[in-house]
C-alpha atoms as an extended CHARMM CRD file, in Angstrom:
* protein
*
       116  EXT
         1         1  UNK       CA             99.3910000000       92.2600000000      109.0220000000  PROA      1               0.0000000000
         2         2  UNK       CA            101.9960000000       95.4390000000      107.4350000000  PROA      2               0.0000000000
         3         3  UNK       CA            101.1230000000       97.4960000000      110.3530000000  PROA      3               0.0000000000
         4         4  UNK       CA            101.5950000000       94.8180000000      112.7120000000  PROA      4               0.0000000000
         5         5  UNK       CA            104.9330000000       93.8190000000      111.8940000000  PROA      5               0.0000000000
         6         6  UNK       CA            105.7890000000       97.8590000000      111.2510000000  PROA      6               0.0000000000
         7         7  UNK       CA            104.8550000000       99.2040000000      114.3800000000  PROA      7               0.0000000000
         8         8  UNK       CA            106.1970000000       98.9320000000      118.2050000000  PROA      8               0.0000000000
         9         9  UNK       CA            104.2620000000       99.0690000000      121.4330000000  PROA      9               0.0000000000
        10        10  UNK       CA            100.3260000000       99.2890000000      122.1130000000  PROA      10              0.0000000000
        11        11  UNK       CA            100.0570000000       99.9080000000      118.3700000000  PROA      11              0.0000000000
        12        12  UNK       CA            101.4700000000       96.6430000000      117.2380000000  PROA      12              0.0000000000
        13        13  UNK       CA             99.8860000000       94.6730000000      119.9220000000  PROA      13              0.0000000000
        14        14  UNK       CA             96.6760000000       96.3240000000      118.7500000000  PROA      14              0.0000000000
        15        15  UNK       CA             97.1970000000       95.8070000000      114.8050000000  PROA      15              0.0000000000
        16        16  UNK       CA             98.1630000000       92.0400000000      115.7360000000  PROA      16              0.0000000000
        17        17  UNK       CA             94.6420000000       91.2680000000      117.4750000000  PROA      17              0.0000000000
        18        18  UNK       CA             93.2040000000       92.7560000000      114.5050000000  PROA      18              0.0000000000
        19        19  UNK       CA             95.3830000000       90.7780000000      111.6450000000  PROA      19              0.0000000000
        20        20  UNK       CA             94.4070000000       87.5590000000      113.6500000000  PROA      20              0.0000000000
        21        21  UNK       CA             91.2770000000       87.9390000000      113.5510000000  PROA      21              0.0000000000
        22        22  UNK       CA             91.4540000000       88.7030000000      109.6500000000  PROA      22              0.0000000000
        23        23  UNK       CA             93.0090000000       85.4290000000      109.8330000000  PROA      23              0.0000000000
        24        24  UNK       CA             90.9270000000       83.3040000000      111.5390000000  PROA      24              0.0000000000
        25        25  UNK       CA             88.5000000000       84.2670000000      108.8270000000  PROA      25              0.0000000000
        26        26  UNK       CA             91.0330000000       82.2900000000      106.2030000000  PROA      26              0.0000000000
        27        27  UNK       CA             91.4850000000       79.5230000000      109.1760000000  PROA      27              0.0000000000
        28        28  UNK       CA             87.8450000000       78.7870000000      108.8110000000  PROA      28              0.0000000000
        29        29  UNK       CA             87.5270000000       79.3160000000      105.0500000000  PROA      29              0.0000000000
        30        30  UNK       CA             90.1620000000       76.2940000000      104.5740000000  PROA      30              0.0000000000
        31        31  UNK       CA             88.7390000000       73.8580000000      107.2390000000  PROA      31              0.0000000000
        32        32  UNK       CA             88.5540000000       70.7340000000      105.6450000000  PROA      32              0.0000000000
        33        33  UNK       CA             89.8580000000       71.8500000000      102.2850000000  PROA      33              0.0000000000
        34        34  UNK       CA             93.3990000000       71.6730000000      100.5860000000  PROA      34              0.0000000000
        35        35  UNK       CA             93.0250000000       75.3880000000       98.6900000000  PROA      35              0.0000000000
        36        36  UNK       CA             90.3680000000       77.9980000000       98.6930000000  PROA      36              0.0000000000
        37        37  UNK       CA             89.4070000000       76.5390000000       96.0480000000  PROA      37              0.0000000000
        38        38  UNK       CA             88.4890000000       72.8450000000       97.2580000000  PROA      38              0.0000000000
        39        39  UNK       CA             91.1050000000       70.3130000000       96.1530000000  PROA      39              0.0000000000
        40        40  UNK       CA             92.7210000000       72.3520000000       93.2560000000  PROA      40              0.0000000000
        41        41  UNK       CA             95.3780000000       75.3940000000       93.4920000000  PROA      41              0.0000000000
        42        42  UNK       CA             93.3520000000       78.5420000000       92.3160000000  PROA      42              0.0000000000
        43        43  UNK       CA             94.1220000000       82.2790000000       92.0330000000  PROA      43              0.0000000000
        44        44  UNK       CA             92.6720000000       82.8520000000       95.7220000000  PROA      44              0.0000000000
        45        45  UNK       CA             95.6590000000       80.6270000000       96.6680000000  PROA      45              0.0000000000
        46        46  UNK       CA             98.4170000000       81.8250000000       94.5740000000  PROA      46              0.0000000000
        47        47  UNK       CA             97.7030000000       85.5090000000       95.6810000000  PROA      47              0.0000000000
        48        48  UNK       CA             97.3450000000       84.5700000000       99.3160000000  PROA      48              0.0000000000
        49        49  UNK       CA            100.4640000000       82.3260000000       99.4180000000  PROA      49              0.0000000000
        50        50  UNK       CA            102.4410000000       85.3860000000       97.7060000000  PROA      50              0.0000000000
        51        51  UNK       CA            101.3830000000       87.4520000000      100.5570000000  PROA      51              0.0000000000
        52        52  UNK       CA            101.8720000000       85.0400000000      103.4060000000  PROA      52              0.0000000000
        53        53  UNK       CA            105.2780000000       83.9610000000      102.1560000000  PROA      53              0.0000000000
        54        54  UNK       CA            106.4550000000       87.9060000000      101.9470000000  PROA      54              0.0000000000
        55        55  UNK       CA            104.6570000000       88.0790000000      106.0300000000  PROA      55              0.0000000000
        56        56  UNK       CA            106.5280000000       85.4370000000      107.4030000000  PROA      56              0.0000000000
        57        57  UNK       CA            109.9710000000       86.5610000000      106.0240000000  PROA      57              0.0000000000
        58        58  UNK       CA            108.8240000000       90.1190000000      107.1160000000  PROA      58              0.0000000000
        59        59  UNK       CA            108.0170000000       88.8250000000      110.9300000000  PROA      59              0.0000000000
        60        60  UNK       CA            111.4470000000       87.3610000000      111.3100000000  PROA      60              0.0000000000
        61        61  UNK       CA            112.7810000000       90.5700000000      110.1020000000  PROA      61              0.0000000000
        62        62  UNK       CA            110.9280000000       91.7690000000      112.8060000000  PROA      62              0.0000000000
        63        63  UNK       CA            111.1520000000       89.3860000000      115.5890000000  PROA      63              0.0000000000
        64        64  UNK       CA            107.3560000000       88.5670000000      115.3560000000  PROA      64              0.0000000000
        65        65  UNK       CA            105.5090000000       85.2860000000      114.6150000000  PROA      65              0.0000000000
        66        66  UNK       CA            101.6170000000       85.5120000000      114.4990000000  PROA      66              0.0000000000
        67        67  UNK       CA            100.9290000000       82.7720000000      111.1670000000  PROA      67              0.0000000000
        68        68  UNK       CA            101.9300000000       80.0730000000      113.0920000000  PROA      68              0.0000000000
        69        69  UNK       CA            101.1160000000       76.1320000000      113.9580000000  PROA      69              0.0000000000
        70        70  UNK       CA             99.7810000000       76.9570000000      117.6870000000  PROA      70              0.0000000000
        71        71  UNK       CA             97.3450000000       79.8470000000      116.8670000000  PROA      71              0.0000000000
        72        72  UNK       CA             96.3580000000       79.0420000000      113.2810000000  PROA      72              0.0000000000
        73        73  UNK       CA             97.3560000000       75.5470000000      112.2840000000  PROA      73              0.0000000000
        74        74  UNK       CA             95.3200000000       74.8870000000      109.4310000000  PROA      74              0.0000000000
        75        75  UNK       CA             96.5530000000       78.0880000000      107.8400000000  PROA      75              0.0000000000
        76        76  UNK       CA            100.1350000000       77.1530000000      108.4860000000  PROA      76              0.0000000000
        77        77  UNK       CA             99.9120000000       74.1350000000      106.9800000000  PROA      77              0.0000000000
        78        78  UNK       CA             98.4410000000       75.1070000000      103.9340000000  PROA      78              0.0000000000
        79        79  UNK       CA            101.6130000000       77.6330000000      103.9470000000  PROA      79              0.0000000000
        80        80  UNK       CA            103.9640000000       75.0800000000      104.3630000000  PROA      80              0.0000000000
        81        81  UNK       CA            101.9460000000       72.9360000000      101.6150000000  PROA      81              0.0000000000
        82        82  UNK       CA            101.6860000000       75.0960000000       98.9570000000  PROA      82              0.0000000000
        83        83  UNK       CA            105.2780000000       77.2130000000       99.5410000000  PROA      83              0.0000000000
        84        84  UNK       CA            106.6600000000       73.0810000000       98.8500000000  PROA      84              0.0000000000
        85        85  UNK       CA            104.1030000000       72.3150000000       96.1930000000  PROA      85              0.0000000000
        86        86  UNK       CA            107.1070000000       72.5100000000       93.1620000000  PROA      86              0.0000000000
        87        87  UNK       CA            105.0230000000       75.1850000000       90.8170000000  PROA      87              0.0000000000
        88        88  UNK       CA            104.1510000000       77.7460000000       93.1200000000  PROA      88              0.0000000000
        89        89  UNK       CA            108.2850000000       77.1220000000       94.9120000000  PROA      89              0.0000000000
        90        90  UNK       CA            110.0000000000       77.8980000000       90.8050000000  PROA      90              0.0000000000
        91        91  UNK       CA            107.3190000000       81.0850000000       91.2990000000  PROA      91              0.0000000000
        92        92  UNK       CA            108.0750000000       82.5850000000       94.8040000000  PROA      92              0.0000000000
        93        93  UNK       CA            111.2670000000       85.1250000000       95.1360000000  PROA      93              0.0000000000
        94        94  UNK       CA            114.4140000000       83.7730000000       96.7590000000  PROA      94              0.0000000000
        95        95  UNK       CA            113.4990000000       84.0830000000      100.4470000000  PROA      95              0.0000000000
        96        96  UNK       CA            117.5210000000       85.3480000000      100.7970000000  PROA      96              0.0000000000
        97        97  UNK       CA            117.1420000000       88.0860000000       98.5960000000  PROA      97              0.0000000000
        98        98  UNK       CA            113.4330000000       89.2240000000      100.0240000000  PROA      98              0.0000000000
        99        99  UNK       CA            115.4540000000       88.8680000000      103.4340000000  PROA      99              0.0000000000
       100       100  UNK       CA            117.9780000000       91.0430000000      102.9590000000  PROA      100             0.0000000000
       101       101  UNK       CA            115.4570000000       93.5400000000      100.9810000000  PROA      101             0.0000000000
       102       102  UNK       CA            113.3280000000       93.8360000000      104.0300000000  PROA      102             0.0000000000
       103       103  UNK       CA            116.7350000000       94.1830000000      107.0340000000  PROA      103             0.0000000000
       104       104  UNK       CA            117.2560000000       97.4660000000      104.9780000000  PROA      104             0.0000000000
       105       105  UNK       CA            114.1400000000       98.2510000000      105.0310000000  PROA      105             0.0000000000
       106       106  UNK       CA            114.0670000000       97.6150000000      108.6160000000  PROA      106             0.0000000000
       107       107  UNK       CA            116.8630000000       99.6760000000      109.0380000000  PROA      107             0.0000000000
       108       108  UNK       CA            115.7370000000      102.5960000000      106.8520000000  PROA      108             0.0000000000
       109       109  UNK       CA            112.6340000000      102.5640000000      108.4870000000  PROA      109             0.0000000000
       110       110  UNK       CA            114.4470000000      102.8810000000      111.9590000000  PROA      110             0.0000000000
       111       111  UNK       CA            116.6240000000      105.8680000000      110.3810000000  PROA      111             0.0000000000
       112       112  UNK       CA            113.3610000000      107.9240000000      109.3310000000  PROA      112             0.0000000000
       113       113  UNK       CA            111.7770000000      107.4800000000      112.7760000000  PROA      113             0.0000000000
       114       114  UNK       CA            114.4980000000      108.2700000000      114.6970000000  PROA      114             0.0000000000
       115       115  UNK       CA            115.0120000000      111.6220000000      112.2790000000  PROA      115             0.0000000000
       116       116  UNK       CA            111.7770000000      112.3600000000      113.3310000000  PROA      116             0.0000000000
């Protein structure tokens, strides 16, 4: 998913095919379940919701969306779910700050390749 919302062209269209099909491997590992887990929140989720909440402020950063309702629904919702759920929400980063953290990264990035 990094290289797909990092890199431009053939590449990115390339690394997205590939992080979707990653994906579809979590779509069909939560069919007809609330968490990895079953019915409780358990460390499978609260490591995978870390890293799908940093992705999806990452692919607006971006201008990307490949986590989303049409292509992997029951993924999304569990997103949306759990990001709401009240624990894990007190646990997650501001989504301003990691916003702003990754538009200057953006930008740096675009400095170094363009120095290049």
């Amino acid at each position: 998913m990094w290289k797909a919302c990092w890199s431009e062209g053939k590449e990115q269209e390339k690394a997205i095919e590939e992080a979707l099909e990653s994906l579809k491997t979590l779509e069909i590992a939560l069919q007809g379940k609330k968490s990895f887990g079953g019915e409780a929140i358990g460390l499978v989720d609260i490591v995978a919701i870390f890293l799908a909440y940093i992705v999806e402020v990452v692919q607006e950063v971006v201008g990307i969306s490949f986590i989303d309702g049409e292509i992997l629904p029951v993924l999304h919702q569990w997103i949306e779910v759990l990001v709401n759920t009240s624990v894990v929400k007190e646990s997650l980063p501001p989504r301003e700050k990691l916003l702003a953290f990754f538009i200057a990264r953006k930008e740096t990035y675009k400095a170094a390749v363009k120095g290049f």
